[in-house]
C-alpha positions as CSV (number, residue, x, y, z in Angstrom):
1,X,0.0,0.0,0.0
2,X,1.4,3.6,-0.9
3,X,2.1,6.2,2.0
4,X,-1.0,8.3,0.4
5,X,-3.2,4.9,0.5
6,X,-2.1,4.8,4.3
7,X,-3.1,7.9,5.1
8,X,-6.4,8.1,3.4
9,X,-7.5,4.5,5.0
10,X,-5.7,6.3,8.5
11,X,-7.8,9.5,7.9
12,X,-11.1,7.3,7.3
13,X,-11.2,5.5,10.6
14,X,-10.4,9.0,12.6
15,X,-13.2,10.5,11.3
16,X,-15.0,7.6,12.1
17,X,-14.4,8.6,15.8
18,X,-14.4,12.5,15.2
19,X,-18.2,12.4,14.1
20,X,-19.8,14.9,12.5
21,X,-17.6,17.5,14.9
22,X,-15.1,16.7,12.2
23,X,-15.7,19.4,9.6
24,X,-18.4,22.0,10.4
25,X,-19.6,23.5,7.2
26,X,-22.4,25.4,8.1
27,X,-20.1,28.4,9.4
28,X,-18.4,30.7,7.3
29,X,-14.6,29.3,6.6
30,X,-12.5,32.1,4.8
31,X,-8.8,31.3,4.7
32,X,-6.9,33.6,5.7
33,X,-9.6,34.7,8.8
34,X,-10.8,38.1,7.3
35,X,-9.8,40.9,9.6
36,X,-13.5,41.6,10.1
37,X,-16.4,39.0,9.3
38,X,-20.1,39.2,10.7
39,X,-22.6,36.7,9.2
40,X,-25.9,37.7,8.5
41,X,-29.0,36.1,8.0
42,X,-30.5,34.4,4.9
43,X,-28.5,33.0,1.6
44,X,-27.8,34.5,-1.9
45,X,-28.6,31.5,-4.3
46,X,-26.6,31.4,-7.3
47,X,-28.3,29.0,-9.2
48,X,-30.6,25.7,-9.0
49,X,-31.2,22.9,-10.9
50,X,-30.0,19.2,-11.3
51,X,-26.9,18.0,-12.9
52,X,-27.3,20.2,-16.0
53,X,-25.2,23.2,-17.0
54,X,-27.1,26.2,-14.9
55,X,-28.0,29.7,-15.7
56,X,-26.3,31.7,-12.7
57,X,-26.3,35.7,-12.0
58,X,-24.6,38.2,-14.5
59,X,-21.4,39.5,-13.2
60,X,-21.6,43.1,-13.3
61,X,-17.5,44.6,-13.5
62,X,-16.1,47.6,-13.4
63,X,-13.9,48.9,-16.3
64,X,-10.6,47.7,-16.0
65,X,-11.1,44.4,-14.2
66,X,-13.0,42.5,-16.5
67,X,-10.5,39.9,-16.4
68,X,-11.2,39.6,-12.9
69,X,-14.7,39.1,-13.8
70,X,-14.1,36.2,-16.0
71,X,-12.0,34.4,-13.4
72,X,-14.6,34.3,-10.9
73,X,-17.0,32.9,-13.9
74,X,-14.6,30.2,-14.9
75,X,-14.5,29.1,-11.2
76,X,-18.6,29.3,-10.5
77,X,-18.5,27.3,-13.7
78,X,-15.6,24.6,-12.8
79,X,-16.7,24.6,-8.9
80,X,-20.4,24.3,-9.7
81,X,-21.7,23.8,-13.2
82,X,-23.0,27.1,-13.5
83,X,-22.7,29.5,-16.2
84,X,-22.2,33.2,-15.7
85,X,-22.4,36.0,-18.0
86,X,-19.7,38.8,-18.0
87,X,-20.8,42.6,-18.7
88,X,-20.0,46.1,-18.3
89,X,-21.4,47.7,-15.0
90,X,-24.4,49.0,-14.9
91,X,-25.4,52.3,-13.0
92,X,-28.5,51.1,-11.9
93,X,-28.1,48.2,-9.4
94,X,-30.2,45.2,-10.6
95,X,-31.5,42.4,-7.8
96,X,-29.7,39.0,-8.4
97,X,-26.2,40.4,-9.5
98,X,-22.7,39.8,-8.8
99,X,-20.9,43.0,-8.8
100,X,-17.1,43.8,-9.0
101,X,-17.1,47.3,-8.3
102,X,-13.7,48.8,-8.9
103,X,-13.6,52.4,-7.0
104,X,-10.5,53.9,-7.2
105,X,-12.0,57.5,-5.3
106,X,-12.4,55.3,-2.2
107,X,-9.2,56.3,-0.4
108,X,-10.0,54.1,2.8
109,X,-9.5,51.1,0.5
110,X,-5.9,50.0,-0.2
111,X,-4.4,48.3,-3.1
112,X,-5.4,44.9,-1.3
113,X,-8.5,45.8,0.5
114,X,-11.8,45.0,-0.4
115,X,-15.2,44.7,1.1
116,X,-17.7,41.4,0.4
117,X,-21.2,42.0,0.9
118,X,-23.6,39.0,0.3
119,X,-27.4,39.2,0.9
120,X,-30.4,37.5,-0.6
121,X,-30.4,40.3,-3.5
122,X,-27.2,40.4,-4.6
123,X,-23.3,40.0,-4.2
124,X,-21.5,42.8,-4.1
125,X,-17.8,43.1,-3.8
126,X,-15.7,46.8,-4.0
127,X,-12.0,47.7,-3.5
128,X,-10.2,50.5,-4.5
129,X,-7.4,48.4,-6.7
130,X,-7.7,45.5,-9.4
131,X,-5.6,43.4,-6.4
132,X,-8.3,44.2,-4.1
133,X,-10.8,42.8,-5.9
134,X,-9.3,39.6,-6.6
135,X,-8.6,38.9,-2.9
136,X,-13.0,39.4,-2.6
137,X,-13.3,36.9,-4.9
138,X,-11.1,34.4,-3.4
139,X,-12.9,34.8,-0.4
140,X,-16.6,34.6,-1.6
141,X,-15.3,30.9,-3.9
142,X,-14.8,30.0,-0.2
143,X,-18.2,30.6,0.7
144,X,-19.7,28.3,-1.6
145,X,-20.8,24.7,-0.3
146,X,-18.2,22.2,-0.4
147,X,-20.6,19.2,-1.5
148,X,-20.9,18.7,-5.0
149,X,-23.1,21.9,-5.5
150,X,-24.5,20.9,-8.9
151,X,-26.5,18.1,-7.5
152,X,-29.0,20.9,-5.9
153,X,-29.1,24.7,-5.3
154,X,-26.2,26.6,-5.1
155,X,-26.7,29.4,-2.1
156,X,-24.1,31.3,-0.1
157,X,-24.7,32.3,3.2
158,X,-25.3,35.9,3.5
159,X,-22.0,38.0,5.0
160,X,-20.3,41.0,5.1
161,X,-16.4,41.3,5.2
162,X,-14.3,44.6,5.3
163,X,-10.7,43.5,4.9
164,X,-6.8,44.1,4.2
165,X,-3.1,42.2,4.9
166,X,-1.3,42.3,7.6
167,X,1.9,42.1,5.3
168,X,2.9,43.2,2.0
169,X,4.8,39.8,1.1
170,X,3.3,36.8,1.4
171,X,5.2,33.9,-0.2
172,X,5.9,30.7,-1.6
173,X,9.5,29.2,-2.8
174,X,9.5,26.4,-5.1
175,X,12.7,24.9,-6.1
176,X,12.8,23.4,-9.5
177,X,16.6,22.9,-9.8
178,X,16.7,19.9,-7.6
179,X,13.5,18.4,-9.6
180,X,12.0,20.4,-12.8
181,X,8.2,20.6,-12.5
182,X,6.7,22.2,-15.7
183,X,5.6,24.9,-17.2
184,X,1.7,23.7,-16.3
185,X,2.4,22.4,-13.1
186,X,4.0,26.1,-12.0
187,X,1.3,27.7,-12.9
188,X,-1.2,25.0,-11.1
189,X,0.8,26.1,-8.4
190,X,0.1,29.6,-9.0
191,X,-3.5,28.9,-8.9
192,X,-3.3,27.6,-5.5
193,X,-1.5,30.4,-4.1
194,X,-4.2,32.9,-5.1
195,X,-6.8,31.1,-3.5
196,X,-5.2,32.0,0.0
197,X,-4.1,35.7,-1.1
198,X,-0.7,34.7,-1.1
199,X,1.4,37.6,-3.9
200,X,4.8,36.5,-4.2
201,X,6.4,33.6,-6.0
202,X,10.4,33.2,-5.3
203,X,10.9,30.5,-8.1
204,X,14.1,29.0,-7.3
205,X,15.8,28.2,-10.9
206,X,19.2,27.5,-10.5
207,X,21.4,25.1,-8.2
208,X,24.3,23.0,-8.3
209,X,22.1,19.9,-9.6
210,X,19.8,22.0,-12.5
211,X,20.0,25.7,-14.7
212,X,16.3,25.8,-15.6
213,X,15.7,28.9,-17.5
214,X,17.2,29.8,-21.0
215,X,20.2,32.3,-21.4
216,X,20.5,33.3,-25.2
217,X,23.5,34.1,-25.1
218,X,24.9,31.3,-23.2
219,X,23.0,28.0,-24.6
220,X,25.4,25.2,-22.8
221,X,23.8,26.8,-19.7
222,X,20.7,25.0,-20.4
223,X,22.5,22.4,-23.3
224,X,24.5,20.9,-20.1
225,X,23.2,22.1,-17.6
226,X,19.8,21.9,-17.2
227,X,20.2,18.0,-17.4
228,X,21.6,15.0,-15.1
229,X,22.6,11.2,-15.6
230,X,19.6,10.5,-13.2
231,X,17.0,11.6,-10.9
232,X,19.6,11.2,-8.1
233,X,18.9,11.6,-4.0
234,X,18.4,7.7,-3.4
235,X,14.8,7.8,-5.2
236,X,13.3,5.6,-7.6
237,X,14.0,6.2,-11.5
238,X,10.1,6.1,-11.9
239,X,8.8,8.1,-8.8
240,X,9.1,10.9,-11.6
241,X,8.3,11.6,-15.7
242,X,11.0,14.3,-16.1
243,X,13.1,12.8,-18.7
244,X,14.3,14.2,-21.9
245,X,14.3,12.1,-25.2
246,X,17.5,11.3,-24.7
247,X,16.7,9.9,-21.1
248,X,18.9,12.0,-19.6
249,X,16.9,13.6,-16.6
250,X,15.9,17.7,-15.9
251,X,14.3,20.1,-18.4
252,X,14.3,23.8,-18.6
253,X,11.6,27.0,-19.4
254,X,12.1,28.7,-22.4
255,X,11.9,32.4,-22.3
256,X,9.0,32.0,-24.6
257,X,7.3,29.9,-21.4
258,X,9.0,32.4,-18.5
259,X,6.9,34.9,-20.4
260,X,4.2,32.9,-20.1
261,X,4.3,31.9,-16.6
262,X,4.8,35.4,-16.0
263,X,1.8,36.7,-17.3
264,X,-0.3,34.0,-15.6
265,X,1.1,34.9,-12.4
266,X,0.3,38.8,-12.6
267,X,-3.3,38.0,-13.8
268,X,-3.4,36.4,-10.1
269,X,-2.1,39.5,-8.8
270,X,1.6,37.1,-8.0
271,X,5.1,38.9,-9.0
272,X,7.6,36.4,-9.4
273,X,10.8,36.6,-7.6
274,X,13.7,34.5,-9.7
275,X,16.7,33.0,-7.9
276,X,19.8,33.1,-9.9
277,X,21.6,31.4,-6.9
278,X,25.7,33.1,-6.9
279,X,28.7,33.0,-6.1
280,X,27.8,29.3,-4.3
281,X,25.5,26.1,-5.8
282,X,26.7,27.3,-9.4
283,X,27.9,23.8,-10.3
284,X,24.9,23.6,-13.4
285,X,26.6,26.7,-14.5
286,X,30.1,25.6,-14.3
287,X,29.6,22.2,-16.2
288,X,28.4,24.3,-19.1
289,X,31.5,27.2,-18.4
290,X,34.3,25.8,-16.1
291,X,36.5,28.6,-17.0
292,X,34.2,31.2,-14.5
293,X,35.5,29.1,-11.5
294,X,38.6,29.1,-9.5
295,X,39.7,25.6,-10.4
296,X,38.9,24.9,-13.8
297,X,36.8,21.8,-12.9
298,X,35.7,19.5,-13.5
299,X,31.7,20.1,-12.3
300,X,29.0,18.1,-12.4
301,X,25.4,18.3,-12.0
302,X,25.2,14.6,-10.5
303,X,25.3,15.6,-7.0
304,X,23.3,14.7,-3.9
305,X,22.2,17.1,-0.9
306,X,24.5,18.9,0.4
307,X,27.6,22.0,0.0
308,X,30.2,21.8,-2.8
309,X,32.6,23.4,-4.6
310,X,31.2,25.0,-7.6
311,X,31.8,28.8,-7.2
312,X,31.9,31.4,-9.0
313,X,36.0,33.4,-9.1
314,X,35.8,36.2,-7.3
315,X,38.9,37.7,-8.6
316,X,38.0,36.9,-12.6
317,X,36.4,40.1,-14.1
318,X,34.8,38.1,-16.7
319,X,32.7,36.6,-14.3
320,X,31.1,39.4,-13.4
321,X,30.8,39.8,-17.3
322,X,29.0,37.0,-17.5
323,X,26.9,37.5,-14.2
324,X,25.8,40.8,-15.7
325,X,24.9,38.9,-19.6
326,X,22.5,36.7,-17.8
327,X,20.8,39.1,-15.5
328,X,20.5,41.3,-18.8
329,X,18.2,38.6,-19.9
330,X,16.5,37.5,-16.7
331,X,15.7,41.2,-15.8
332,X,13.8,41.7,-19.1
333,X,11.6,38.1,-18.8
334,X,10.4,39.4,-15.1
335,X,9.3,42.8,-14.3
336,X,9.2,42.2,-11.0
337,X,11.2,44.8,-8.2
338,X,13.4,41.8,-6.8
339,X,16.0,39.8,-8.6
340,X,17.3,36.9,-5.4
341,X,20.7,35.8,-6.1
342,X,20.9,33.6,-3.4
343,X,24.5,33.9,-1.5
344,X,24.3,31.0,1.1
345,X,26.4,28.4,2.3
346,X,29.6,29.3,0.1
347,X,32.5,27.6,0.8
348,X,35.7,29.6,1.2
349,X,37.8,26.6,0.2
350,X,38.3,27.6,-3.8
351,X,38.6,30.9,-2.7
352,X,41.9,30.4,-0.1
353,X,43.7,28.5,-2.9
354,X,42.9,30.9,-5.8
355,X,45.6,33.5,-6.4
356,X,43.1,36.1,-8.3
357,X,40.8,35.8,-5.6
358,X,43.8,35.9,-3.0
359,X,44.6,39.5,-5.2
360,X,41.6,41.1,-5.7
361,X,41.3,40.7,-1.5
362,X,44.4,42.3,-1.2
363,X,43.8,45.2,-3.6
364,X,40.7,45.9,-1.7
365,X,42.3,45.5,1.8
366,X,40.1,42.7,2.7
367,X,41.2,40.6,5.4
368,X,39.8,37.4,5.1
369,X,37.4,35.5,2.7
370,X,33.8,35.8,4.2
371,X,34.5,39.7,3.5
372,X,35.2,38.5,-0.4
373,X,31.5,37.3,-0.3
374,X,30.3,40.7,0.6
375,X,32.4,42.4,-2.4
376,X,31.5,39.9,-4.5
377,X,27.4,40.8,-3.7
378,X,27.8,44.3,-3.3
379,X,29.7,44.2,-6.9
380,X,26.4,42.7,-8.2
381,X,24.0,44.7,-6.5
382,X,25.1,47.4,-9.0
383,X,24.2,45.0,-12.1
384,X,21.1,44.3,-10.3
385,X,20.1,47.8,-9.9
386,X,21.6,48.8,-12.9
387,X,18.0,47.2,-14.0
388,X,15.8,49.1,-11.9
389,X,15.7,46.1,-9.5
390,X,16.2,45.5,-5.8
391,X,18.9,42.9,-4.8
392,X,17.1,39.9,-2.4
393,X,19.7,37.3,-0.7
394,X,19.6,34.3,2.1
395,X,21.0,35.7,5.3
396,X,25.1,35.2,4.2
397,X,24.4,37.9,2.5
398,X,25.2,40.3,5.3
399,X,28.6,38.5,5.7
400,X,31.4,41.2,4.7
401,X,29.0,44.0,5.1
402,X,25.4,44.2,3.8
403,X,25.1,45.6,0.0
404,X,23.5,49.1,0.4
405,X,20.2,48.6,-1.2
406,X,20.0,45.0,-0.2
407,X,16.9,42.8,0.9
408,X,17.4,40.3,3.7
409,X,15.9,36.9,3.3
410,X,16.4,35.2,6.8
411,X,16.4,32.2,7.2
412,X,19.1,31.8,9.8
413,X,19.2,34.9,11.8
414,X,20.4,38.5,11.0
415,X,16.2,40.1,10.8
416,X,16.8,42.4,13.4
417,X,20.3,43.6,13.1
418,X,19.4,44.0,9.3
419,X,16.1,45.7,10.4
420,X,17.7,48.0,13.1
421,X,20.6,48.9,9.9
422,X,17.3,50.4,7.5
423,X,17.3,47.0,5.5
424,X,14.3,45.1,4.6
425,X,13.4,41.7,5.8
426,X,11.7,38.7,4.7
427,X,11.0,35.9,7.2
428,X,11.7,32.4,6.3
429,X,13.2,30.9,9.1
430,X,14.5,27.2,8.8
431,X,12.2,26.2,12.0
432,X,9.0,27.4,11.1
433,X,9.1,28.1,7.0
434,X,10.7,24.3,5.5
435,X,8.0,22.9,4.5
436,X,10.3,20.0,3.4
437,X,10.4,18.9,6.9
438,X,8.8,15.8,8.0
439,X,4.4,16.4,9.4
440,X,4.8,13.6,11.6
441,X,6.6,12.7,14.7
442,X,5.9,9.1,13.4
443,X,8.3,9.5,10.0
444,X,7.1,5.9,9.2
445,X,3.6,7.3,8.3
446,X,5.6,9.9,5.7
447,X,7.4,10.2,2.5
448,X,11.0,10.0,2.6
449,X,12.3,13.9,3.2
450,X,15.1,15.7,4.5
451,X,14.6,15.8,7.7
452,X,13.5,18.1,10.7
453,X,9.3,17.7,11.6
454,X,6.8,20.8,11.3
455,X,3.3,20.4,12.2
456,X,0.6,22.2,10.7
457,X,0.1,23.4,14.5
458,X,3.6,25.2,14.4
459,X,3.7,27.0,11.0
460,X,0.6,28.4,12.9
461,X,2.0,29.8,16.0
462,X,4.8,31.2,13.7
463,X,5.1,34.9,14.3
464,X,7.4,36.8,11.8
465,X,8.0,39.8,13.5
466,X,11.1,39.8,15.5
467,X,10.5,39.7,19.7
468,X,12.0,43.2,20.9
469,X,11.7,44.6,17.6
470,X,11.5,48.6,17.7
471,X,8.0,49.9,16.1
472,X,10.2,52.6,14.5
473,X,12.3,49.5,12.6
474,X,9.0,47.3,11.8
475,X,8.0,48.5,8.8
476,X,11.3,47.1,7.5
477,X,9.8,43.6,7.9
478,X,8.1,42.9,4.9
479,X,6.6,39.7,5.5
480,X,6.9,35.5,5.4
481,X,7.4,32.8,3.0
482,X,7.2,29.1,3.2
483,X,9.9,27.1,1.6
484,X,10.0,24.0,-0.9
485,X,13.1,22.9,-1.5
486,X,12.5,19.5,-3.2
487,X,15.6,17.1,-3.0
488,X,13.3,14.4,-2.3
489,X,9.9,15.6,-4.0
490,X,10.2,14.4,-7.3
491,X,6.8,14.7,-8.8
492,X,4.5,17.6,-8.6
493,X,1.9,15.5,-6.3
494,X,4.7,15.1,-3.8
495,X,4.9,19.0,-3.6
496,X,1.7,19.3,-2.9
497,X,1.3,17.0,-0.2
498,X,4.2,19.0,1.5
499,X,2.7,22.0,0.7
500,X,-0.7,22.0,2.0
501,X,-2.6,22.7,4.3
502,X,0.9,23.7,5.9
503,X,0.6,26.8,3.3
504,X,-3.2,27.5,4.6
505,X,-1.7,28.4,8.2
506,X,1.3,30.4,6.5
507,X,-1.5,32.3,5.0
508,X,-3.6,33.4,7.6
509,X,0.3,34.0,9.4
510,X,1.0,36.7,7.0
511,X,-2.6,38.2,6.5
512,X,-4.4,38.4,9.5
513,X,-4.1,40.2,12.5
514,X,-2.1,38.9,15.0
515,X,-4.7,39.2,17.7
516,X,-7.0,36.9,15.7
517,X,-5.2,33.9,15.9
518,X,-7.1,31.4,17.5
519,X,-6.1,27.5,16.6
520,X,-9.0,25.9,17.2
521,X,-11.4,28.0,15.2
522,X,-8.5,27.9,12.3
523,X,-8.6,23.8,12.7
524,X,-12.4,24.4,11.9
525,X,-11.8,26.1,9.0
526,X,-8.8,24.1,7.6
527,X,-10.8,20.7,7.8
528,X,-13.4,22.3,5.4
529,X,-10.8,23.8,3.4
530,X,-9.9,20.4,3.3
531,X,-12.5,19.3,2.4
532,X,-12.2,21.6,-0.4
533,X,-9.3,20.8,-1.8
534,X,-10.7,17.3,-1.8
535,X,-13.0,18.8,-4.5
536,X,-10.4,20.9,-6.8
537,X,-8.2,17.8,-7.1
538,X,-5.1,19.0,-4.8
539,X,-3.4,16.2,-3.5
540,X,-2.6,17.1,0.8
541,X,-1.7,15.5,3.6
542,X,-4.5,14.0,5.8
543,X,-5.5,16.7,8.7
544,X,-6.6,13.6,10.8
545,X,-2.7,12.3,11.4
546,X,-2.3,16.0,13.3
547,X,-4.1,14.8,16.2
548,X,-0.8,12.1,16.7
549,X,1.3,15.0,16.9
550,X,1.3,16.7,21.0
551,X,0.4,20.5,20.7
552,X,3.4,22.8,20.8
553,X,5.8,20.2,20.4
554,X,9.2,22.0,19.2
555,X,10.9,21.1,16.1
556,X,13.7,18.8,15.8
557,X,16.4,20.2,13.5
């Protein structure tokens, strides 16, 4: 029996036990927790009828958002066999209506603000940005019934919602250089971000094991790089389909598809953030151009977990050459503010032995070679902004002195000082953000991962801004993301099973207000939401197996 069989049959008998306490879905179940929600009497019904296509309310939208508007009719139909008709607002306001009213004079709404008003006559949703908008709509799909709605009426319960983020990023990081996922599962991905508000997408495209996106001017990048002898990390050749004709194993985006993704993502109101990981994990890039390293090589892309040698010369100008070719090209396929170049766990070792890099310290008086790192960033900050673009790194990036412009990802420590020093901050720290750590105390009852165990319960009680934290310094912390790094996730299913509902807690993390965080009324909502993702086909781990796991039990790292 597969470890998802297990866990369904696992899941079955629990709710067995749990009754019909289980998953109450008679009580509104936004995800994230609106900041202010009061249900109301009656329903709005959208449509009724059998198993037949059904007629459903017009959807009245303002100019400017009509593709809004036809988003939230593809759903109604996909969710619940009813067909909508898109058309210009209408001044006078007709009973029966969905309306997407875009007000951009309303100065109390925010980009990401919006109101939701449902009552018996109408739905009416208003914000004062396309963005805004979107988010109402996200929340009103969760308000229709999660049982297979075209068997009967379609009604929503009658609400009204006034609500905004707490934080301006709220993310997701998929790595596809470890495994390549395609162009259609990315943006599948993408899909399921919007449904929880999350806005940023940090796409991870390059490691030591995979280059994933095309350089023009640099094919062998993607020619030798992009591709390995074998899936690699101990897993089975056929746990995964992402073989080339040739049956070596990887893949890569074309720009044409970067576009595309791209596009896909900003109609969900996601920028994409792309990782161009430097001056460590280049090995992909030095198997296609050895002569950018300090040795010579050889490199390979054939490599398990771990830290190794391929990095980029710091004392070879025509590194920098090359570093400033590519991001030429990978600025102009995302329009995005940040371009992340990575900048963790380099190893010094090259460095020591390398007699440019031992000059270029010495004509720049530095004194040893974590201080090399931070001329090395600091040099590409200027290519970065060069571009119009804001330089995002892991935390090494403050070794040798934090770039001037620079963005702090932490993930190991260094929010505060970076804060405190007028830098921005993203949290991602390794105990509360990995979602490649084990759900289970009981690993036996998982898939094979890295390592480390973080319950649902614990991304929860994850608080991003730092304890002690000066008010005057906490603007500076932007937000959260979760993390997917996907040494041993070789299919796209896998992901998601990491992924969620772990991501559902992140969500309401990073959008709510703090003072609204209340577990138990969140495990009510993420057993429907469950339940929902049941419906729309995404593949999750069984909430049941949480009750195994002892509440605020600390992660083992």
């Amino acid at each position: 029996m597969s470890w998802k069989c297990r866990l369904v049959s696992f899941g079955s008998i629990f709710c067995l036990m749990a009754g019909t306490a289980w998953a109450d879905t008679s009580a509104p179940a936004i995800i994230p927790l609106p900041q202010k929600l009061e249900a109301q009497p009656g329903c709005f019904v959208l449509a009724a009828g059998g198993q037949a296509q059904r007629t459903g309310p017009k959807i009245l939208v303002s100019a400017g958002v009509e593709e809004t508007g036809h988003y939230l009719a593809g759903e109604l139909e996909r969710r619940c066999a009813i067909e909508c008709r898109v058309v210009p607002e209408v001044k006078a306001r007709r009973k029966g209506n969905i309306e997407l009213a875009l007000q951009k004079s309303d100065h109390s709404l925010a980009n990401e603000a919006y109101t939701l008003t449902v009552t018996p006559q109408g739905v009416r949703i208003q914000a004062g940005a396309p963005a805004g908008l979107f988010y109402g709509v996200q929340s009103f799909l969760q308000l229709l019934p999660v049982e297979n709605a075209a068997s009967g009426p379609s009604t929503v319960a009658c609400i009204q919602v006034e609500d905004q983020p707490r934080f301006p990023w709220r993310g997701l990081m998929l790595d596809v250089s470890r495994h390549f996922f395609t162009k259609q599962e990315v943006e599948r991905l993408l899909d399921e971000m919007a449904w929880y508000k999350l806005n940023t997408f940090h796409w991870h495209l390059v490691d030591d094991q995979g280059w994933r996106i095309q350089i023009k001017k640099y094919p062998r990048l993607t020619e030798m790089g992009a591709w390995r002898k074998a899936v690699g990390f101990g897993l089975n050749p056929k746990a995964t389909t992402a073989y080339g004709p040739d049956g070596r194993y990887g893949g890569f985006y074309t720009q044409d598809d970067i576009r595309e993704v791209v596009a896909y993502a900003q109609a969900r109101h996601i920028v994409i953030v792309p990782e161009i990981e430097m001056p460590g994990h280049s090995s992909a890039a030095l198997v296609a151009y050895p002569q950018f390293s300090c040795t010579g090589g050889p490199f390979t892309t054939d490599l398990p977990g771990g830290v190794f040698n391929g990095i980029y010369c710091a004392g070879n100008d025509e590194v920098f050459d090359f570093i400033e070719d590519v991001l030429t090209e990978v600025c102009a396929l995302f329009p995005g503010p940040y371009i992340h170049i990575g900048g963790d766990e380099v190893k010094p070792d090259n460095w020591k032995g390398c007699p440019k890099c031992q000059a270029r310290m010495h004509e720049e008086g530095l004194a040893q070679e974590s201080d090399l790192e931070g001329y090395f960033i600091r040099r590409v900050e200027k290519i970065v902004n060069k571009h119009h673009r804001r330089l995002i790194g892991w935390s090494e990036i403050r070794q040798g002195g934090l770039a001037a412009n620079a963005t702090v990802m932490d993930w190991v420590g260094g929010a505060t000082e970076a804060a405190c020093s007028g830098h921005d901050v993203v949290m991602s720290p390794l105990a509360d953000c990995y979602f490649d750590h084990y759900q289970s105390l009981d690993q036996s009852k998982e898939p094979h991962t890295i390592g480390g165990y973080l319950p649902l319960r614990q991304v929860y009680a994850f608080e991003p801004m730092p304890t002690n934290l000066p008010a005057l310094y906490q603007p500076h912390i932007l937000g959260a993301q979760a993390n997917v790094w996907t040494e041993y996730m070789p299919s796209f299913q896998h992901v998601q099973y990491m992924v969620f509902p772990r991501i559902c807690a992140l969500a309401e993390v990073v959008w709510s207000p703090r003072a609204s965080r209340d577990w138990d009324d969140f495990s009510r909502r993420v057993r429907v939401g469950c339940l929902r993702l049941d419906e729309l086909g995404v593949n999750h781990r069984a909430l049941t197996l949480e009750a195994e796991d002892p509440p605020g039990t600390s992660a083992q790292k």
